[in-house]
N, C-alpha and C positions, 0 to 999 in steps of 0.2 A: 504494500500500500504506500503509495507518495509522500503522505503524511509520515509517517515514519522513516521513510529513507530520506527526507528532508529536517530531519529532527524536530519534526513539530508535535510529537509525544513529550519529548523533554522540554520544551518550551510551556506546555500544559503542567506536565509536573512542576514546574518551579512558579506557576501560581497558582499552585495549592496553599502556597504561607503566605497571601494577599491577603490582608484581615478585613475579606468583604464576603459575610458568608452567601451570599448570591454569587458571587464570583466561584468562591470553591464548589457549592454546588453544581453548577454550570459544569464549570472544569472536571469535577471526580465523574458526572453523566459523561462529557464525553469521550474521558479516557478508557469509564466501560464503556461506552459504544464503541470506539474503537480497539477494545481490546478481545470484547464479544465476549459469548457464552454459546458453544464450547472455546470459542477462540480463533484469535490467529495470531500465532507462536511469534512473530516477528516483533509485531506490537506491543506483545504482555512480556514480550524480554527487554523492548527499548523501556517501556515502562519501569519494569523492576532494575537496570539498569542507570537509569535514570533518578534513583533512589523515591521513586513512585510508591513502593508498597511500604516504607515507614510512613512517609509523606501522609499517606492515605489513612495509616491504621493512626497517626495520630488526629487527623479530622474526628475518628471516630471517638477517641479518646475526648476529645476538647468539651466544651460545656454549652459550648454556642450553638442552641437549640434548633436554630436555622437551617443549621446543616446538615 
C-alpha cells in the first residue's frame, strides 16, 4: 500500500501524542483501517515499527475519556 511505502503510517503514529483527543481518535481509526483485520503485514509492521503499539496501548491507558 502507498501509504506505507511512503511513511505515512509513521507520520500517523507520531500524532498519536497531539493532546487533541479528536485528533488521536481520528489517527488510532485510521491506523486500524489501515492496518485491517485480519490485516496487511506490511502496514501492522510499519506501524509496530514505528513504535505504534506503545503509542496506542498508552491512548488506552490515558484518562481522556474522549478517546
Amino acid at each position: 500500500m502507498a501509504i506505507a511505502e511512503e511513511g505515512g503510517i509513521a507520520l500517523l503514529v507520531n500524532m498519536l501524542v497531539v493532546p487533541k483527543p479528536d485528533l488521536q481518535r481520528t489517527v488510532a481509526g485510521a491506523i486500524w483501517s489501515l492496518s485491517g483485520n485480519p490485516g496487511h503485514p506490511k502496514n501492522q509492521l510499519a506501524a509496530a515499527e514505528a513504535g505504534g503499539v506503545s503509542s496506542l496501548v498508552a491512548l488506552l491507558k490515558s484518562k481522556a475519556v474522549e478517546v
